[in-house]
N, C-alpha and C positions, 0 to 999 in steps of 0.2 A: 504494500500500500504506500500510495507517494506521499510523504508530507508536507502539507502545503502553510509555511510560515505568512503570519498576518505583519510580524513585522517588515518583511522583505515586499509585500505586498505592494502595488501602486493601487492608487486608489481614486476610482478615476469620477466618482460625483460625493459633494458634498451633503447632496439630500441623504446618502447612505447613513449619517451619523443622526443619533437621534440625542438629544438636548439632555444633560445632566439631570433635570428635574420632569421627565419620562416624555412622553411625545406616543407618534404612532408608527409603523412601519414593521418590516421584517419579518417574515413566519420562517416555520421551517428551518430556523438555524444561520438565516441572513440577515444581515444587518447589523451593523456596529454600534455599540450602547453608547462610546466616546471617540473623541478627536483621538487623536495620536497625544501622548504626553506632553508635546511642544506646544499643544494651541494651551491659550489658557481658557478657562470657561467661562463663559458670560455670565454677568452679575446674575442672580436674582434680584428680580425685580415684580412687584406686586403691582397691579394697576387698579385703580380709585376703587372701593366695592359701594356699588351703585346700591344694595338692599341692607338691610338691619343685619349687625352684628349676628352673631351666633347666639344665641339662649341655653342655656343651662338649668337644668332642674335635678334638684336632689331631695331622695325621699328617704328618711329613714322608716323602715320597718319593724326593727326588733332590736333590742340593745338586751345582752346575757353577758354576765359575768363569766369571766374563762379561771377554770378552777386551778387553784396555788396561787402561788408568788413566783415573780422570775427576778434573782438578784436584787441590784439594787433599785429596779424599775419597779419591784412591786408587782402589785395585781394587775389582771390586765379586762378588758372589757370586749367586747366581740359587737360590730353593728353592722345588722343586716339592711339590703335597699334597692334601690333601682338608681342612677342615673342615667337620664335624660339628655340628648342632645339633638345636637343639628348640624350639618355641612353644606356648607354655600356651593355650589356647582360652578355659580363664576369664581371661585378663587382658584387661582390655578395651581396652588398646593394640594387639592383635591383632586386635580384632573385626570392624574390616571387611573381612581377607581372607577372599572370596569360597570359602566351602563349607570353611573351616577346619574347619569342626562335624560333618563328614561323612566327615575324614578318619579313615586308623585312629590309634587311638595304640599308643606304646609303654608300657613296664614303669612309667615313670613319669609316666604319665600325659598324654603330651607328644607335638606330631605333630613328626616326624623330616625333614630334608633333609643333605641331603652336598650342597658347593659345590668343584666342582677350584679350585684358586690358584694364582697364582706370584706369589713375594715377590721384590723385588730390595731389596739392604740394602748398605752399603761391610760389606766383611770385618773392617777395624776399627772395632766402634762406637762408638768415638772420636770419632769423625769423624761420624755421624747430626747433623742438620741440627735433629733434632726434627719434622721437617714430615714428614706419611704423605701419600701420594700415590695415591688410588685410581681407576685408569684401567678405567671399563667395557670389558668385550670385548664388541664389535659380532659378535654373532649369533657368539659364541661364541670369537671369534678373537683370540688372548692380543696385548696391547702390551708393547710392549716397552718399555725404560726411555728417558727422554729424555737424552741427554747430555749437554744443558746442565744440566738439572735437577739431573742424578748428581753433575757437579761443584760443585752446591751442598748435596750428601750428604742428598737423599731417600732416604726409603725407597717405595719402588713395589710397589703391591699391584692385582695384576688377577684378578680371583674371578668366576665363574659366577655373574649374575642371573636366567638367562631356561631355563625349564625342559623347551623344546623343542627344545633342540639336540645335532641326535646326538653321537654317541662318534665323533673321529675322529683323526688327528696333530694335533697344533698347537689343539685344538679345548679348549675349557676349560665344561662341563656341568654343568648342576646336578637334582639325585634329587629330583624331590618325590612324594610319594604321590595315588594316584588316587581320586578323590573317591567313594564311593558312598552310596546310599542305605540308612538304616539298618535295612535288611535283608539288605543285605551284595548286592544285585542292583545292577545297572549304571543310570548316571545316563544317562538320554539326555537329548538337545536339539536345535533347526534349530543348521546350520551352513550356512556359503556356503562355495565357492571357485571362485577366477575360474580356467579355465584357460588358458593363452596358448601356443597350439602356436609356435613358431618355423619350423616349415617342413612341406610337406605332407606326412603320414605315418599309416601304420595302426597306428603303437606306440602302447601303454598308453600315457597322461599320468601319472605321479604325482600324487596328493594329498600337501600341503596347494595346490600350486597359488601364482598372482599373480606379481606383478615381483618380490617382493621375499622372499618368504619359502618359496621353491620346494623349500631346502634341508632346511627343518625337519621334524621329526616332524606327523606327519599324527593326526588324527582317526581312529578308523576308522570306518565306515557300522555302523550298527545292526545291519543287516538287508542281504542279498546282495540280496533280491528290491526293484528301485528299482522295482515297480507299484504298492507300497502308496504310500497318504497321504503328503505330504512329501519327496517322490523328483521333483525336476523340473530337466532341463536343457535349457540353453538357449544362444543364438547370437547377434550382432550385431557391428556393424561398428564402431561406433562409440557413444558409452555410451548418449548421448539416445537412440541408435534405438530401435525397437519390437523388443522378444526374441522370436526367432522360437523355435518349442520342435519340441525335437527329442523326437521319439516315443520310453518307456522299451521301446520293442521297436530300437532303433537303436544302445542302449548298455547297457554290462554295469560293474558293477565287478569288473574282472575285468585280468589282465597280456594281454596280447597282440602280436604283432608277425608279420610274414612269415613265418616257418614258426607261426607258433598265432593263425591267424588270429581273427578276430570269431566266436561271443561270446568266445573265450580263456581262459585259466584262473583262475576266480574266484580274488579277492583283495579285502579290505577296504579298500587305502588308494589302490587304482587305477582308471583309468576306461577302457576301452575303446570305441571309434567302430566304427558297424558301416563307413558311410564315411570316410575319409580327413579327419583335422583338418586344416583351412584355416587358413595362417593368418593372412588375413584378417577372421576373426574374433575378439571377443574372446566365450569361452563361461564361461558361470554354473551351477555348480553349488549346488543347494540340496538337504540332505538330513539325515536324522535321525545324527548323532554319536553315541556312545559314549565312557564309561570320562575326563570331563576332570579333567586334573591339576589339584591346588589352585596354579595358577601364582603366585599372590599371595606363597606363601613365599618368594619370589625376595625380596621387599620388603623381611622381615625376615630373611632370610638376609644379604643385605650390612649391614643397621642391626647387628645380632649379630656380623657378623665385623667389622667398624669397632670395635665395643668392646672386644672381646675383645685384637686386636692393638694398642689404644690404653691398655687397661686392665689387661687380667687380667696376672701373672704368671706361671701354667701352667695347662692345663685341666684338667679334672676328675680326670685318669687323672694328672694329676702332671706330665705335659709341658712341657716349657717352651714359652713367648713368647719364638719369636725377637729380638724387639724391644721385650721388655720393658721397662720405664721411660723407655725414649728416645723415644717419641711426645709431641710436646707440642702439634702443632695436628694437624690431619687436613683435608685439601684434596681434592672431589671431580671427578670429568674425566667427560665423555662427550660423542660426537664421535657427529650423527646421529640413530639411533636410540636410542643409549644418550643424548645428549644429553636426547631427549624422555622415556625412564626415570630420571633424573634428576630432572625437573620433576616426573613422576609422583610418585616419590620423597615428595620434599619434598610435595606437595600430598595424599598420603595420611597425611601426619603421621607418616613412619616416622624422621624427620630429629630426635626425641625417644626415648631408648632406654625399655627396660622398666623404668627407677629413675628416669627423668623426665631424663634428662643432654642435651644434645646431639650427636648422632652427627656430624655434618660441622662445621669453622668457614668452609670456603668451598666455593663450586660452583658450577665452571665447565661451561654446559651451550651446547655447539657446535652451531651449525648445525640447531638442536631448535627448530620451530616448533610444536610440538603435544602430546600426551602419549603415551605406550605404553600399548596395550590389555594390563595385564600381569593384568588383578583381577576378569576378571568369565570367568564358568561358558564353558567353551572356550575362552579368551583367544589373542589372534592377538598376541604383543609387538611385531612387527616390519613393521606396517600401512604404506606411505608416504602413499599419498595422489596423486593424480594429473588429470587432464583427462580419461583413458579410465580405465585399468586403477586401480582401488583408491578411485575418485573416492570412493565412502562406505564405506571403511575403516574399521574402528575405529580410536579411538587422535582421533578431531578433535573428538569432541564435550566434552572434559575442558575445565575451565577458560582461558581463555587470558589473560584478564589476570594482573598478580601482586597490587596489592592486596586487602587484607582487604577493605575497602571497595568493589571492584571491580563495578561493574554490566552485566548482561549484561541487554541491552533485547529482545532478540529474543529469547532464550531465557526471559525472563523468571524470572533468577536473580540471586542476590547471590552475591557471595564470592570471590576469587582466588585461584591457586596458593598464595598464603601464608597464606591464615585458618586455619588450625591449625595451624602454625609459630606465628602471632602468639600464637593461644588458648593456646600452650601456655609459651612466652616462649624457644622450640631452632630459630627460622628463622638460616638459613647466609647469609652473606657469600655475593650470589649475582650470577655473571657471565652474561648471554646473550650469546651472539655469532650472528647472521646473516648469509647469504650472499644473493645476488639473488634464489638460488631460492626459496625460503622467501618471498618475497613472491609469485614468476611462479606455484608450482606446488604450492607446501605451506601456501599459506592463513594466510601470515606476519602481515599486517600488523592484525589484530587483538589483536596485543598490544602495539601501539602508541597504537590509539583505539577510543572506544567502539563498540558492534557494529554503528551506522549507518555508522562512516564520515565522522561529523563533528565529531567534535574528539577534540586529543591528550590522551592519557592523562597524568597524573602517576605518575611511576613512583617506589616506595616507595625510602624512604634507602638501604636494606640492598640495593639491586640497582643494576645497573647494565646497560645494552643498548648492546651493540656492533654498529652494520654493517659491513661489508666491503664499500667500493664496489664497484661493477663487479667482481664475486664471482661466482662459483655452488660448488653442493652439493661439488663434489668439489674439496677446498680445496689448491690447490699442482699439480694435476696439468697438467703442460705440454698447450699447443693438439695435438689430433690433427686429422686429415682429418674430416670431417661423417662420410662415409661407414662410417667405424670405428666409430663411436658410433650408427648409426642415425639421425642428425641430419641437416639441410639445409643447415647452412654449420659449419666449423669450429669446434671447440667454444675456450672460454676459455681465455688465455693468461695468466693472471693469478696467473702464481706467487709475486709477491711478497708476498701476501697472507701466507703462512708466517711471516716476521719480524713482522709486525703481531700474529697470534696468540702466537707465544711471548713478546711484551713483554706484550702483557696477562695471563699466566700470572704475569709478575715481578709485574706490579701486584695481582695478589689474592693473593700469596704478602704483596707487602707490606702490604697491609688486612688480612690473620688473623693476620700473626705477628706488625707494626711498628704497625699503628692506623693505617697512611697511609690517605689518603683518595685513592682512584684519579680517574681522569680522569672528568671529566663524561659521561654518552651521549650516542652519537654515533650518531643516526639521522635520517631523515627524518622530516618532520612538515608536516601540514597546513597552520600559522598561516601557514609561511615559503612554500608552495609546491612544495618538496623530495617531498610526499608525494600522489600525485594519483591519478586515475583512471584505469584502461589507456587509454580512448578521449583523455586528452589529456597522453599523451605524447609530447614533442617531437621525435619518431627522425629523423633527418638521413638525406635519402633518399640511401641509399649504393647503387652502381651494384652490382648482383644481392642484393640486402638486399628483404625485403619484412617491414615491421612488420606484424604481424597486431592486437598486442595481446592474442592468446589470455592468457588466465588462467586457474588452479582456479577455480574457482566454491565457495563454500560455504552448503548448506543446511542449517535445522535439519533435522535428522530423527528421527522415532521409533521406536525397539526395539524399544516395548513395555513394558506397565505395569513390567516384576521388574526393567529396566535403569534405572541412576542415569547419566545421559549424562556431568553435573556431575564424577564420579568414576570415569569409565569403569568403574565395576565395575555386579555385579550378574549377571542373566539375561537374554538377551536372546531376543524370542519371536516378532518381528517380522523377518521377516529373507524377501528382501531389505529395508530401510528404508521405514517410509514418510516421505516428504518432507510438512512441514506449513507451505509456504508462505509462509513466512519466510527471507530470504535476508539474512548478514552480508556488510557492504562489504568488499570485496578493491582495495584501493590497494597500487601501484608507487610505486617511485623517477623521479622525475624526473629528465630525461637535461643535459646540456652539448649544446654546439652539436657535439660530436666523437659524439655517443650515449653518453654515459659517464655514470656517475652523479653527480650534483652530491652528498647528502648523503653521511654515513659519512665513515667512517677508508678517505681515499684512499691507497691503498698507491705503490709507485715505478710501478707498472703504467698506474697511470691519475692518478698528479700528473705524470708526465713520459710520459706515452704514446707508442708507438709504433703506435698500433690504438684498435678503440671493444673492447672487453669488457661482452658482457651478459649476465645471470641467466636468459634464456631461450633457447632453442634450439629447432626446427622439427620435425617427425618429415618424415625423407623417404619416407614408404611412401605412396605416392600413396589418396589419398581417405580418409586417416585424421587425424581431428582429434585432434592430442594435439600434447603437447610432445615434445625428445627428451629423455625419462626426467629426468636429475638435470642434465645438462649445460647449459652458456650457451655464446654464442656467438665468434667473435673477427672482424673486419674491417680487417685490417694497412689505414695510411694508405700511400698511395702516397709511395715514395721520394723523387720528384724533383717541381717541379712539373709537368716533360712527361708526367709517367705519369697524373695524375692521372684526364683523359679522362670531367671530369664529376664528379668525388667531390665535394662540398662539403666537404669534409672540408681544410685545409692537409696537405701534404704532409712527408715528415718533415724537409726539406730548410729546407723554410718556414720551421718553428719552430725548428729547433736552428743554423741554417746548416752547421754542420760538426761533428765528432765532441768538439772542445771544447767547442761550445757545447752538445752533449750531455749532456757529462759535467760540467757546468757547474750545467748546469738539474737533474743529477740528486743532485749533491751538494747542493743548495739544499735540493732536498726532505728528502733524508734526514736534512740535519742538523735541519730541522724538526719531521720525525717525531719522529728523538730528545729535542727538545725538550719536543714536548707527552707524552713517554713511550709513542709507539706505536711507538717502535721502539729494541733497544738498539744503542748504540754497538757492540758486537761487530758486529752485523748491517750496520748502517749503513755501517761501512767495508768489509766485506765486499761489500755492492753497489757502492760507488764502485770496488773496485779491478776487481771484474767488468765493470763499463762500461770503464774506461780498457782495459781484455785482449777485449773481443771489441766491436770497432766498427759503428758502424751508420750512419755516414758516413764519406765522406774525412775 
């Protein structure tokens, strides 16, 4: 395959370039997001706003006491609510959400969203710390306050981003209005959804369908009758297979089940089989949509409630700011999916308010290898990505570097997560942290080097990139059996990673509020080795272990001319993707002679091991290529050296001799942690007195 450099490139119209603060053009993988480095960008610049200001409404609904005391902050208070807002369609800081222009407005002139909230604050604001803490809820589900954090008197605020999540307990949603044409008739468009039966059965499936967002509000179908144009489904085992299609005399949308049997009783957001779903397959639906929400206001729903609770003193109606005047930095969280709406965040330039301020001074974004499809006509925010299920998801095509400067050779584009943060001069104090999966299964390590795959990126002052050795996706959760997880071997034991993450929380608390300069990144890289190919990783053949090296794979793909891939937004028309022959490198971590990972922030897990911990895991469903879902795996070293029976691996017996020399080796580490600041002293002694109380030798 020839590689074709954007640097070396001529470039022969200026219309190609689309403006720092977003514009239109380019699908499919064309068009350039910046100038070449040498131009400079044009100011922003706001022009007169002919209608009423924005309005603000805040409701308090429930104020509960949160049980204890946190240090010296005391008690704390929990308040529940709605706010209220509004986005001007002429300001053109708004202008690239997706069908803004189509929404209805209100009285004054303004499109309308409601976001639930809950605010955690100490009872005496005395005691506020100054630092606001805004914890996205992952597909809806409220966070709660951290209590180490409480005892350093945050305030905690977790608000509705994502506009497709039902009404439920515990469940925190956001109102945006439905897009129409200005005739007031219904927006259609193609829409996919994967569906994934779990066990054989003649019940309806629900729409919207996939691994990951099976909960959410659905689309509904156009049209009941799937024989028109655009109505096609389909079947396979595995993603590369050939789709075998199932005849629209075979399925209905419609609910169905044992007493109402096939075709069942029509319904827009469900699909009935006239046979029994397998679920050895994974099946694709494609079909004409209706009625999509302007999801984009999510964007500016949280930039709006960021200022508001940092800035305003009461809303419009007179209400007070609970936390008025005592905001003096604002620090953003997102764990996942919210991780990748985060980066989206920032990279749609909403991290600058509507008076040019900046909304975040830091943001930390977890376990977020990609962006959130939150901005384009049907938006899917909660895409993973995968080896079968979701493999061309939305949500991978967005930028993945973070420089301004950042080149994208395969896609043949300029510009990184942060060129309109830079253009505008409101880019945030920004942490990534990664886990293994994120390179095995979510197409991580393109934000590390350029899209070939041959050399490390320089990663801009204002960031910082963290690994979690010998990590996966689901961060702190103790090894269960393979079996429980759908997995081939037991999934990762690698809890210690938890204290690694909340010292890095200290450290960007200390860069936005002290000017400290945090620890250098800590990743693998090419020049050193640390950073390689799946096919030459070093996996230590452990006895029932079988490396495969599977990995995501990533292609460019096209949408379709009305999709911006660069910006995940837009229309997209092409659907399923077409694939244009072009493929970014996908590079792993390089292993220890134990399988463990050499680079990153090794936590006590994997500097004084008991096991190999990796960021991938197997599917055990025989004849299905995939990984298992989010999980890695764990391989306990043998006890003694008689158990060993073949491990290459030393045995735990080997390296520690006895339960001192355990806790020997393991106090070494931690106090090194806490040295280079990945870990705090609270923690650190907390693991030492946990190894002395539960022994792992005489």
């Amino acid at each position: 395959m020839k590689r074709w450099s954007l640097a070396a490139a001529t470039v022969a119209s200026a219309a190609l370039f689309l403006s720092a603060c977003g514009g239109s053009g380019g699908g499919g993988g064309g068009g350039l997001l910046l100038p070449p480095p040498t131009t400079t960008p044009p100011p922003v610049t706001t022009p007169p706003v002919t209608t009423a200001a924005p309005r603000y409404k805040l409701a308090i609904t429930a104020t509960e006491d949160v049980p204890g005391t946190f240090g010296s902050a005391g008690a704390y208070e929990k308040l529940s609510g709605t706010f209220t807002g509004e986005v001007d369609p002429k300001d053109p800081r708004n202008a690239i959400i997706q069908d803004l222009q189509l929404a209805p407005l209100n009285a004054n002139g303004k499109v309308e969203y409601t976001s639930d909230f809950v605010l955690f604050k100490p009872k005496d604001m005395a005691k506020v710390s100054g630092v606001l803490r805004y914890d996205a809820p992952n597909r809806g589900n409220i966070v709660a306050l951290d209590p180490y954090f409480a005892s350093r008197g945050y305030v905690f605020l977790t608000a509705a981003w994502q506009g497709d999540v039902p009404a439920g307990p515990g469940k925190l949603t956001l109102k945006v209005p439905v897009a129409k044409n200005p005739d007031g008739s219904s927006i259609t468009g193609t829409y996919r959804a994967e569906l994934l039966p779990t066990a054989a059965t003649n019940d309806s499936l629900p729409l919207p369908g996939g691994p990951f967002n099976a909960a959410m509000q659905a689309y509904a179908t156009a049209s009941l009758d799937n024989t028109q144009p655009g109505y096609v489904l389909t079947r396979r085992v595995n993603e590369g297979d050939a789709r075998q299609l199932i005849p629209a005399s075979e399925w209905k949308f419609a609910k169905c089940n044992t007493a109402t049997p096939f075709p069942g009783t029509p319904d827009e957001t469900s699909v009935c089989l006239k046979d029994k779903w397998d679920p050895a397959y994974l099946y694709e639906l494609v079909y004409i949509a209706k009625d999509p929400k302007v999801m984009g206001l999510g964007l500016a729903a949280l930039r709006d409630m960021i200022g508001f609770f940092h800035r305003s003193a009461s809303d419009a109606g007179g209400t007070a700011n609970p936390v008025a005047a005592a905001i003096r930095n604002t620090i953003a969280s997102g764990v996942s999916q919210c991780g990748n709406f985060m980066k989206t965040f920032v990279h749609l330039g909403f991290n600058e308010d509507t008076a040019g301020a900046k909304v975040f001074d830091g943001v930390f974004a977890q376990i977020a290898a990609r962006q959130t499809n939150i901005n384009m006509r049907f938006s899917v925010p909660g895409g993973g990505g995968g080896v079968r299920a979701d493999h061309t998801a939305f949500g991978q095509a967005g930028a993945r570097g973070l420089s301004k400067d950042y080149v994208d050779d395969v896609a043949q584009r300029r510009g990184g997560i942060l060129s309109r943060c830079e253009a505008s001069g409101t880019c945030p104090k920004l942490f990534i942290g990664f886990s293994g999966t994120e390179f095995w299964t979510l197409q991580g390590s393109p934000l590390l080097t350029d899209a070939w795959g041959s050399v490390d990126l320089v990663q801009p002052g204002n960031a910082r990139i963290y690994y979690y050795a010998s990590s996966h996706h689901l961060l702190g959760l103790a090894s269960v059996p393979g079996a429980g997880a759908g997995a081939l071997y037991a999934t990762n034991a690698n809890t210690s990673v938890i204290p690694v993450v909340r010292a890095l929380y200290q450290n960007l608390e200390d860069w936005v509020v002290r000017g400290t300069t945090p620890p250098d990144n800590q990743v693998p890289r090419l020049a050193d080795g640390t950073l390689v190919r799946p096919q030459q990783v070093r996996f230590p053949a452990i006895p029932g272990a079988s490396y495969t090296g599977l990995v995501n794979t990533y292609s460019l793909l096209d949408w379709g001319p009305g999709y911006r891939p660069q910006d995940e937004s837009g229309i997209a028309t092409q659907v399923p993707p077409a694939r244009l022959g072009r493929d970014y490198a996908i590079l792993v971590p390089q292993v220890d002679a134990d399988g463990n990972d050499v680079a990153g922030i090794r936590s006590l897990d994997v500097a004084v091991p008991l096991g190999t911990n990796t960021g991938w895991n197997t599917s055990n469903v025989p004849g299905r290529i995939d990984q298992a879902g989010l999980f890695g795996a764990y391989f306990p070293f043998a006890k003694t050296p008689a158990l060993r029976a073949g491990d290459p691996r030393p045995s735990v017996q080997e390296r520690y001799v006895d339960q001192a020399g355990y806790v020997a080796a393991l106090t070494s580490a931690a106090n090194d942690l806490v040295a280079r600041r990945f870990m705090l002293r609270v923690d650190a002694d907390a693991a030492i007195a946990n190894a002395v109380a539960n022994p792992v030798l005489p």
